[in-house]
N, C-alpha and C positions, 0 to 999 in steps of 0.2 A: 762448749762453755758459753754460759749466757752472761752480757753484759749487764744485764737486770733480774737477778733472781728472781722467782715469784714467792712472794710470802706465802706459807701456811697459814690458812685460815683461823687456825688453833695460834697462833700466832699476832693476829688483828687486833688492834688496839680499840675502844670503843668506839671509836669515828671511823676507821678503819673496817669495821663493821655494817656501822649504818650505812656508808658509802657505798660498801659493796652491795647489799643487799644479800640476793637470792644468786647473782651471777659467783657466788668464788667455786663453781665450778672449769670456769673459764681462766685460762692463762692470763689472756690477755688484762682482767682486771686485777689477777692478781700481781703481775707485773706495774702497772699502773696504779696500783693502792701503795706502792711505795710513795709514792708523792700525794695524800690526801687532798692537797688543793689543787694539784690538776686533776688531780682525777674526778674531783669535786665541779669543776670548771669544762672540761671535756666531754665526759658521759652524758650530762645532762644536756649538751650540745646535739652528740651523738642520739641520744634517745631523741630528741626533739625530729630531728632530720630524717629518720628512720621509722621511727614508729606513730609519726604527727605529719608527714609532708602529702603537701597536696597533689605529688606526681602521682599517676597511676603506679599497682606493686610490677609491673612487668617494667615501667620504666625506670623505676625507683631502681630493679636488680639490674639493671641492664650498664645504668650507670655507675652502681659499687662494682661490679665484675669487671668493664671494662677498664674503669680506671686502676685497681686492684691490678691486673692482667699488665696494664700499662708500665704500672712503679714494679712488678715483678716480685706483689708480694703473696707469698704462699698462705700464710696463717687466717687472713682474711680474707680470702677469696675462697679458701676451703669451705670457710663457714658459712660462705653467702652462695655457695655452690647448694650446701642444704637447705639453709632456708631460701632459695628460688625453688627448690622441690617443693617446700612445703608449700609455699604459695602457689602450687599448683602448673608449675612452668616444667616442660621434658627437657630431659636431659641433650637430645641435639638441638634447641633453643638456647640453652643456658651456652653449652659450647660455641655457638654461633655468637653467642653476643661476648662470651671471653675474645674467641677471634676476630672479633669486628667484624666480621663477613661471615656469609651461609646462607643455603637455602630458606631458612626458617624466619630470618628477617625480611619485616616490613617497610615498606617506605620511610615509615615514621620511627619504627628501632635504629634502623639508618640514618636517619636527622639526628638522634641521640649520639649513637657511637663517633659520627661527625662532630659534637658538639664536646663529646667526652677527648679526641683525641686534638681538637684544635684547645682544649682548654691545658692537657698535658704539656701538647708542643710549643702552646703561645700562651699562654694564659691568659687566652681572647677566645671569646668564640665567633667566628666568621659573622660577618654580616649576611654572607647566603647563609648559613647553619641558621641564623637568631631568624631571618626571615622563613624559611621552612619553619622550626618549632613554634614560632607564634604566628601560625595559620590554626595551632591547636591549643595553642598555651596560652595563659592567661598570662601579664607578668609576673604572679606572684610563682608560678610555674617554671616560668623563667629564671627566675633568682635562685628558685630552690635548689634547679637542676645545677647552675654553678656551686650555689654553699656544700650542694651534698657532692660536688667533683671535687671540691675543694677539700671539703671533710676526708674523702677517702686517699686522696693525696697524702694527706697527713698522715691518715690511718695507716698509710705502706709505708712510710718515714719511719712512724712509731714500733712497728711491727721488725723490722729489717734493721734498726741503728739499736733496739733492745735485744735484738736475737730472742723474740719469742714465738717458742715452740709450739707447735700443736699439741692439743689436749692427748695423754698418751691413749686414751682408750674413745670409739666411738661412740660410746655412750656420752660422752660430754656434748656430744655432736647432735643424737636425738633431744638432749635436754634443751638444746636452743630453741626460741619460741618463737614462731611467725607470728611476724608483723602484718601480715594480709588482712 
C-alpha cells in the first residue's frame, strides 16, 4: 500500500501536465505531481543539479549512488544504476561506488565516497575530504558536490516516507535519458 498514490496521466490537470512533461512515464513524478508546487519547486532543482552540474558524469553518479545506497533508497538508485550504464560506467564500477569500496575506485572516487558519507554522518564534510577534492575542484565543484549530496538525501526521504514503487516494467527504465 502506497502513502502517495500515483496519479494517472489521463488524470492530470493542465498544469499537472505541463509540469510533468515527457517524464509520467516515471512513478516518481507521478507521485510528486500530486503537489504541483513542489513539484514545480523540486524538479527543476533536480534537473538543474543533474543534467547542468559541473562535476564530471562519473562523479556526478558516484555521488547519487552513494548517498542513495546510504539513506537505503531502492527506487532511485535503481534508476541511477541505468543511467551510470548509459553514461558509459561497468557494472563492477557502479557496485564499487554503491559500496564505498572496490577494486574499481580511484583515489579521487575515494575523496568523493569520503565526502558522500562524512556529508550523511555529519553533515560536514571533513576538512581532510574538502582538502583532497579541491586539489581538483574548483569551488564551484565544491558546492555542487554537497547541493547534489544534499539533493539525493532528500530524494531517499521523498522516495521511502511516499512508498514509491518502481516502474512495474523495464522499459520505463530504458526510457530514462542520460545526462552524459
Amino acid at each position: 500500500m502506497t502513502r502517495i498514490p500515483p496519479l494517472d496521466p489521463t488524470d492530470f490537470t493542465a498544469e499537472q501536465s505541463q509540469l510533468v512533461g515527457e517524464w509520467t512515464h516515471l512513478e516518481f513524478s507521478r507521485v510528486l505531481i500530486n503537489s504541483p508546487r513542489m513539484y514545480g519547486t523540486f524538479v527543476p532543482w533536480l534537473r538543474e543539479l543533474i543534467a547542468e552540474t559541473v562535476l564530471p558524469v562519473r562523479d556526478r553518479q558516484i555521488v547519487c549512488l552513494r548517498v542513495l545506497e546510504l539513506c537505503g533508497d531502492v527506487y532511485e538508485k535503481t534508476h541511477h544504476v541505468v543511467i551510470s550504464r548509459k553514461c558509459g560506467l561497468a557494472d563492477p564500477e557502479i557496485m564499487d561506488f554503491i559500496a564505498g569500496e572496490g577494486p574499481s575506485l580511484t583515489d579521487d572516487d575515494r575523496a568523493v565516497i569520503a565526502a558522500c558519507d562524512e556529508l550523511h554522518e555529519d553533515q560536514r564534510v571533513s576538512d581532510a575530504t574538502w582538502a583532497l577534492l579541491a586539489r581538483r575542484y574548483s569551488q564551484e565543484h565544491l558546492m555542487e558536490l554537497v547541493f547534489l549530496a544534499g539533493c539525493y538525501q532528500t530524494m531517499g526521504m521523498l522516495t521511502k516516507s511516499f512508498d514509491i514503487a518502481l516502474e512495474p516494467d523495464l522499459e520505463s527504465f530504458n526510457a530514462l535519458r542520460s545526462y552524459a
